[in-house]
N, C-alpha and C positions, 0 to 999 in steps of 0.2 A: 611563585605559584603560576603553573603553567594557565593560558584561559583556554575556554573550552571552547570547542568548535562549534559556530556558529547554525541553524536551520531553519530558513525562510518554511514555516509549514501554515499552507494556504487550505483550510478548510471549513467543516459545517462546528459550530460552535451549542451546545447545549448544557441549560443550568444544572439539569438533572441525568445524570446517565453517563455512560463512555462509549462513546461516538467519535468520531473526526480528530478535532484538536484533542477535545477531553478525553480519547482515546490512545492520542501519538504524545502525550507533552509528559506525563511520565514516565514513559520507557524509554524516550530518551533522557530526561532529566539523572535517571536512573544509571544509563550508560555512559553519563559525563559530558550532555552535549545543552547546548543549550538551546531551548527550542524559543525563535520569532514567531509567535501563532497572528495570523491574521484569519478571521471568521468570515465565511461565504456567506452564513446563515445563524440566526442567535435565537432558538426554541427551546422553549422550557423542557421539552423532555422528547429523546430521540420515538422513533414512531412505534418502534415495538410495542411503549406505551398507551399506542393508542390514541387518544382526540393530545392533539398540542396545539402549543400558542408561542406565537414569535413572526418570525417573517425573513423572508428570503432578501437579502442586502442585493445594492444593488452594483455593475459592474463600478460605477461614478461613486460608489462607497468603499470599495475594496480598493480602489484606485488611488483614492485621498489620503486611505490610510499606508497603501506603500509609498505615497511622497511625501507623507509625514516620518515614514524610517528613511528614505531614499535623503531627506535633508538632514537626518543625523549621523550619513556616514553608515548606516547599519547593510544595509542590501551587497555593498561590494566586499561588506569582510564577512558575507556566508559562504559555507563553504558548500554547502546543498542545498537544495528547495525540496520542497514534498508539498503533493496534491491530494484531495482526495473528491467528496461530494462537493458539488460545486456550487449546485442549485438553479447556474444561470449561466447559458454559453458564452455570455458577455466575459463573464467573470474570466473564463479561461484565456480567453485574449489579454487580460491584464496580468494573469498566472505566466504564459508567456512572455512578456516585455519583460518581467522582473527575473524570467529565469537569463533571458540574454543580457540583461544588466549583471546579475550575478557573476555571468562565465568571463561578460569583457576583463574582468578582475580577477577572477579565480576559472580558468579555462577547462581544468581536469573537474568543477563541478559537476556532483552527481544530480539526474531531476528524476525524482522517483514518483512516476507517476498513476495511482491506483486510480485504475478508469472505473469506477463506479458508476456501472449501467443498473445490474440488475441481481437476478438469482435462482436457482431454482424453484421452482415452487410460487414463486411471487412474479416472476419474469420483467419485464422493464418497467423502475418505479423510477428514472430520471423523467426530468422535461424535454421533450422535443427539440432536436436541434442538439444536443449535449452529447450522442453517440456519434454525430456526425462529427463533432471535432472532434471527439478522442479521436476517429481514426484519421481524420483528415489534416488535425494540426496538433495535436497533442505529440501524438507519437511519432512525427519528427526530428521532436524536440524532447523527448524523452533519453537518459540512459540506460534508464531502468523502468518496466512495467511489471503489474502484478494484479492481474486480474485473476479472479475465480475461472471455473470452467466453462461458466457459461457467459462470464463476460470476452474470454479467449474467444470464443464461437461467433459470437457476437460482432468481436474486430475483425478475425481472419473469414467470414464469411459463409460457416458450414461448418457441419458434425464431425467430431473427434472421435472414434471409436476406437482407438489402440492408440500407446505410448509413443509407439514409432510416429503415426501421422499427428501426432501434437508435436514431438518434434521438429518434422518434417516444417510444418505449419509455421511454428515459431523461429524457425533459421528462417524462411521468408519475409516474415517480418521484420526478424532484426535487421535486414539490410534496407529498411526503412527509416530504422532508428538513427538519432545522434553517433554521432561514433561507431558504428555498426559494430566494428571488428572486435568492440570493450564493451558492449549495450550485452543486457543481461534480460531475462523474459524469465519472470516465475510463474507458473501456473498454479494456484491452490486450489483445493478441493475438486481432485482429477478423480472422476472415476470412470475409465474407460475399459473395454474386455481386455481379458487377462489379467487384469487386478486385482487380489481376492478383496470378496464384497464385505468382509469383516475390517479391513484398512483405510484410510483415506493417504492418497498422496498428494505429495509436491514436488512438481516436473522445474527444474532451472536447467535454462538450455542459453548456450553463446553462440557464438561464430564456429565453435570447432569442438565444442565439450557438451556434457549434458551431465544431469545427476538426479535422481531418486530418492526421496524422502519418503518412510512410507510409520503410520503411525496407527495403534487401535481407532477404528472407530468408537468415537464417542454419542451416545444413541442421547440426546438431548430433544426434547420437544416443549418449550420451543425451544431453538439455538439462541443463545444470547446475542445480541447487536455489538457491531465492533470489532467482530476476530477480526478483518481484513485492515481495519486500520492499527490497529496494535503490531501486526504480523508487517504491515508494510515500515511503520515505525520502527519495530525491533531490527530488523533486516538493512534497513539503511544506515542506524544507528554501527552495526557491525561492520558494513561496508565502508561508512567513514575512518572506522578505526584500523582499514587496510586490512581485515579478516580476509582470508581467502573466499572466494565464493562458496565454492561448498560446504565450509565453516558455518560462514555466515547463517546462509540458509540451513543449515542444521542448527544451527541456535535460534533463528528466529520459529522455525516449527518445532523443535523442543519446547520453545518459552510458551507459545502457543495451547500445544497440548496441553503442560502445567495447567494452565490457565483453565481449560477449558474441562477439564479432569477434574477439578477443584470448583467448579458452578454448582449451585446447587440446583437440585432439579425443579423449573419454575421460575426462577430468577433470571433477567433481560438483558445483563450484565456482566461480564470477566469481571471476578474481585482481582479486581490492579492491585489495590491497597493492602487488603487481607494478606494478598501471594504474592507480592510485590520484591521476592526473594527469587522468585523464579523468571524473574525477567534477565535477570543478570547470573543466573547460575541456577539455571534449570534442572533438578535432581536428575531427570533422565535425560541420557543425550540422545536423539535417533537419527544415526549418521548416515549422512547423503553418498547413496551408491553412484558408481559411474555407471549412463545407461549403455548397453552395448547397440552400437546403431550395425547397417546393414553396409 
């Protein structure tokens, strides 16, 4: 029996709903890996919900509990980390130690880190302090990011208005990144001119490639909480398995769609469980074009 690949996934924890962990722990479970979940944050029910109860951990709690895996061996045999809502910029500091304890071991580890700032329509719902280290120490230490489009704007500092300058944008970046030459930058839910307003896309750009996903819009009100953590989960999950990139991200925004095509209308939540088919074999494929740059 081969064992499954290990995934330090540091995030917001909730009883009720798919959010954070309870959003990344079965699409990976699903893709054969096995997810370490440590919890930022332990609320009865993610905020779509409405009034909640729980509370924000603190950095000296997330801490205890990675030297409670760090003494059984568990931290040097993952083979990635994943981040997501944080709650507290302490915390991030402790998300980093354990990503460089990870790499002294396994050097080609991926850190997939979803900067969850904000969003349209709601604009910044982190705490203070928390955009300033994604840009500032986060995404040093990243290989991979996957921000929305308004958290892209957010990092790189100004308006996206065409494909080409999100490109442009995100090769800046990547020479920011860990590994720059291999760091990956997915944009989702891009809607910039020239892009018919019936699609949503997703822009993944490297050092020297770039690719287009482009999928119906799905007209939801509200949107269900979670697509970004699923979508980052699915995506990493395929990047461990050596997927190509463009692969990759065309199955992780296939599984997505699925997902999100199948919500019923009013409901706060991806049915993971219901369509839990389409994580791993999504009926429709929608294949990542190469973009043509200048």
């Amino acid at each position: 029996m081969t064992t499954p690949p290990l995934v330090l996934s540091i995030q917001s924890h909730v009883a009720y709903g798919h959010v954070g962990n309870d959003a990344a722990m079965l699409p990976l479970q699903l893709l054969g890996i096995e997810p370490v979940a440590v919890h930022t944050v332990q609320f009865s029910n993610h905020t779509g919900y409405g009034e909640f109860k729980g509370q924000v951990f603190t950095p000296a709690h997330v801490q205890d509990v990675l030297d409670g895996l760090r003494a059984r061996g568990v931290l040097e045999r993952c083979t990635a980390v994943l981040s997501g809502y944080l709650g507290d910029a302490g915390v991030g500091e402790a998300i980093l130690a354990a990503v460089q304890e990870v790499r002294a071991s396994q050097p080609k580890a991926h850190y997939l880190c979803d900067p969850v700032m904000g969003d349209v329509g709601r604009g910044v719902f982190v705490r203070p302090g928390i955009p300033e280290f994604l840009r500032k120490r986060a995404l040093s230490q990243a290989s991979v990011i996957t921000p929305n489009h308004y958290e892209f704007e957010l990092l790189c500092g100004g308006p996206l208005t065409t494909v080409q300058a999100a490109t442009q944008a995100a090769r800046s970046m990547l020479r920011q990144m860990h590994d720059s030459q291999s760091a990956l930058i997915v944009i989702t839910s891009l809607r910039t001119d020239g892009l018919p307003t019936d699609q949503l896309a997703t822009l993944a750009v490297t050092a020297d490639k770039a690719w287009l996903v482009q999928t119906p819009y799905v007209d939801l009100h509200p949107l269900p909480n979670g697509m970004g953590d699923v979508f980052a989960a699915v995506l990493l999950g395929h990047l461990i398995q050596d997927k190509p990139i463009p692969d990759a991200v065309s199955r992780a925004v296939s599984s997505l769609y699925a997902l999100v095509s199948r919500t019923e209308a009013g409901q706060r939540d991806l049915p993971l469980v219901a369509c839990r088919e389409q994580i791993t074999k999504p009926v429709e494929i929608f294949a990542a074009v190469a973009v043509a740059e200048a």
